[in-house]
Every structure is written in C-alpha cells, then in structure tokens.
Phi, psi and omega in degrees: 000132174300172159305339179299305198281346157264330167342285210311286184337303188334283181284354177285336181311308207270328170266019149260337178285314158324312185284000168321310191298330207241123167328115200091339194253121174258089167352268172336302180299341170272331161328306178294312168303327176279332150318296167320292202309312167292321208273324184304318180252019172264306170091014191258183162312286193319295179329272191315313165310317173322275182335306161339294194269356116342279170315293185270025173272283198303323155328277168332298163357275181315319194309275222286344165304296188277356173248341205265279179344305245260292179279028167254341183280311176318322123018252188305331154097347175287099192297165200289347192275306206300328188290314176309345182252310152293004171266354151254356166293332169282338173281303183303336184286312159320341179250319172293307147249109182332134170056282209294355221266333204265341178268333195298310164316299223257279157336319140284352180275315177309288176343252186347320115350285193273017180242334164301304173304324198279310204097000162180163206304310189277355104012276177283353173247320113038277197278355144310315154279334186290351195268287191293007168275314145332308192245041158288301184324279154356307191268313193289303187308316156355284185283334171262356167296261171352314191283296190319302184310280164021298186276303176316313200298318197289324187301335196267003187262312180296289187319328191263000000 
C-alpha cells in the first residue's frame, strides 16, 4: 500500500472518529470502512485478523450500545416519543443553524418537551440531564469501540 493510501485510510479512520461526535454521521461504519479498505489492499494475516477484530468489535459495540443506554432512558422516566420528537427539533435545528443548531435543537426540544409534560423547570431540566447523561454513555462506548480499532490498525501498521 502507497504512503497516499495510507494517509487516506488514516484519515476516513479520523472522519468516522468524528462522526461518533456528531448526530447522523456513522462513525463505526466509516472506522469499519477504512479498515476494509487497508485490509482489501494490504492482503496479509495481520490486515485480516484486524479486520476480523474490527468487525467484531464494532458489532459487540451496537450490541452493548443499544442495550446498556436504553435502561438509563427507561430509567430516567423519559418517554420515547419526547426523545423522538427532540431528536427531530435537533435535525430541524440543524438546518436552520448549520452544525451547532442540531445538538442546540435537541436539547432545547427536550427541555421543553419535558417541561411541558412535568410542569416545571426544575423537574424538566432533572429529567433532561438524567436523558443526555444516557445518551452520553451511549457517544462513550461508541467512541472507545472506534478507538480501539483504531489502535489496532495503528498497532498492526507500526509492526509491519
């Protein structure tokens, strides 16, 4: 593999570590992709053993992503339509102000939500941190998932 081609792998690796942070964008799957990528044209053990451990890193990932978060919202007493209704005031917020407007939307759609359903601020700002503390979690597990791979791709690069 050239030195371009590894830049490149490099950095779709470093714009799926971004997209963790940022809502919509799937991270893992672009992590996952550049791994495929070094492993398609690297051709070796190691690539492939990555990759293996890649894939089933990022799997486990989804899993334990979608089940540990799930019981802190359940939790938190926060219903599922109000998160579905701020995660689209966060998309609208996004489009209305670019980037910042889609975490700023969701979060203010929550409050508001919950201050309507509870009846008051402090209450609804209560259950409004116990919800982004939840899916706080959720961008950490996310993200050391990512990360690991990461270190592997990097570790199997430095060895070879």
């Amino acid at each position: 593999m050239s030195a371009w081609q590894l830049v490149a792998v490099g950095a779709v690796m470093l714009l799926g570590l971004l997209g963790v942070l940022v809502p919509g964008i799937p991270g893992p799957l672009i992590v996952w992709a550049g791994v495929l990528w070094w492993a398609l044209t690297e051709t070796t053990t190691a690539a492939w053993a990555v990759l293996f451990g890649a894939t089933a890193l990022l799997l486990l990932n989804q899993a334990v992503k979608w089940l540990l978060p799930a019981r802190d919202l359940r939790a938190a007493g926060t219903p599922y339509r109000t998160l579905f209704l701020a995660g689209t005031a966060g998309i609208v917020g996004f489009f209305v102000v670019p980037v910042i407007g889609g975490p700023l939307g969701a979060i203010g759609g929550l409050y508001l939500l919950e201050r309507v359903r509870l009846g008051g601020h402090g209450d609804a700002w209560a259950s409004t941190r116990r919800a982004m503390r939840a899916i706080g979690l959720s961008v950490l597990i996310e993200l050391f998932a990512c990360l690991l791979v990461v270190g592997a791709w990097t570790g199997a690069m430095v060895v070879a």
